[in-house]
C-alpha positions in Angstrom: -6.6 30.8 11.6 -8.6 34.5 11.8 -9.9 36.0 8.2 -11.8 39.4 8.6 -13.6 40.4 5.9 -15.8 43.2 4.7 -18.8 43.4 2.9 -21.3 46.1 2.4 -25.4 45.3 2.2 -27.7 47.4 0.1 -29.0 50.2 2.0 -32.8 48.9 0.7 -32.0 45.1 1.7 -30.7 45.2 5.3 -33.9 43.5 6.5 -33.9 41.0 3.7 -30.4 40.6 4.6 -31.0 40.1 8.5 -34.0 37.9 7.8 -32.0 35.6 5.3 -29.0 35.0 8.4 -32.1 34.3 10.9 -32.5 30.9 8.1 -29.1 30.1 6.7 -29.9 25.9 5.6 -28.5 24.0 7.8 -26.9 22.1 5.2 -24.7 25.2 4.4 -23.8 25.5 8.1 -22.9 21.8 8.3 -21.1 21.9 4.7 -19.0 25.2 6.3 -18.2 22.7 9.6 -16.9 20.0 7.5 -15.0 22.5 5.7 -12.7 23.5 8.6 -14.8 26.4 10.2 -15.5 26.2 13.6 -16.8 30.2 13.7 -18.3 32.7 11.5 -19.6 35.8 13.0 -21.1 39.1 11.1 -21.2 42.3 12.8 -23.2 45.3 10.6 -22.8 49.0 10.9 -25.5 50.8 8.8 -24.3 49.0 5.5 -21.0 47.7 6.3 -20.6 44.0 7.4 -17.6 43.0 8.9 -16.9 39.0 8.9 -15.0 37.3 11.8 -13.8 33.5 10.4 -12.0 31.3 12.5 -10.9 28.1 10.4 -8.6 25.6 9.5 -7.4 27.0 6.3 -9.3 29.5 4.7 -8.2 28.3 0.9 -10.0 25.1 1.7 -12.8 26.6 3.0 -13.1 28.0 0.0 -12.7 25.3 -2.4 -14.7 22.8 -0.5 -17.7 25.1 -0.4 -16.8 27.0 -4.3 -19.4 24.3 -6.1 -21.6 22.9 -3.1 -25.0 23.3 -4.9 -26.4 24.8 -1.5 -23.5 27.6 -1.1 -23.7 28.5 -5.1 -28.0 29.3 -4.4 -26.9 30.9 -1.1 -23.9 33.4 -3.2 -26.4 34.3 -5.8 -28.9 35.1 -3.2 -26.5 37.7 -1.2 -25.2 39.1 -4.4 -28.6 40.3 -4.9 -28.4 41.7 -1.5 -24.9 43.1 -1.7 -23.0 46.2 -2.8 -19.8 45.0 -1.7 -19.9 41.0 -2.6 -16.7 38.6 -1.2 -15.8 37.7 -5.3 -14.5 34.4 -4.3 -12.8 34.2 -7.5 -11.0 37.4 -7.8 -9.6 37.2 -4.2 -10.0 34.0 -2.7 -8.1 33.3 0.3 -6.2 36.7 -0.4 -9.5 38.6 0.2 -9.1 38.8 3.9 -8.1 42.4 5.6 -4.6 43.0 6.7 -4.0 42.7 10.7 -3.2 46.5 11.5 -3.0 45.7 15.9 -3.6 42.7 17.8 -3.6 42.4 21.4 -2.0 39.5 22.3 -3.8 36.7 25.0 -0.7 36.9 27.2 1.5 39.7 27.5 5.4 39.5 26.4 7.9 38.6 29.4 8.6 40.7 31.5 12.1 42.8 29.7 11.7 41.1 26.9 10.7 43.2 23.9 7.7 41.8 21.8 
């Protein structure tokens, strides 16, 4: 499955916020592997971060990762860095943004409506 998300990074932090992604501990990447993810990609405009998550079931992403010692000292680190923080335990797996348009890999048969 696909979960975009968005966040938004303090205007004053961007750089500690680019600098901290340069060094994420590569037991939180392998933690988020075991957990089902196979892709997590951040895109920023000016504050605005937009997540890209391709996994095997975002809910247990979540729970696997929710009391990892190494994922709890890496959310308290962004929250200092964040406006806009992903509040696990408000939203959870219901935190991702609607689909609005998707182009499809192939297109629809020919006269056949999608």
């Amino acid at each position: 499955m696909r979960v975009a998300l968005h966040t938004r990074v303090r205007e004053e932090r961007i750089a500690e916020y680019e600098a901290a992604h340069r060094e994420v501990p590569a037991e939180l990447t392998a933690a988020i592997r075991a957990a089902g993810c196979t892709s997590w990609t951040i895109w920023r405009s000016g504050t605005d971060l937009f997540h890209l998550i391709e996994c095997e079931d975002y809910a247990r992403l979540l729970a696997e990762l929710e009391s990892l010692p190494v994922n709890v000292g890496w959310q308290a680190r962004m929250a200092e860095l964040l406006d806009v923080v992903h509040d696990y335990s408000a939203h959870g797996a219901e935190a991702g943004l609607p689909v609005v348009w998707q182009l499809r890999n192939s297109p629809p048969e020919a006269g056949r409506r999608p």
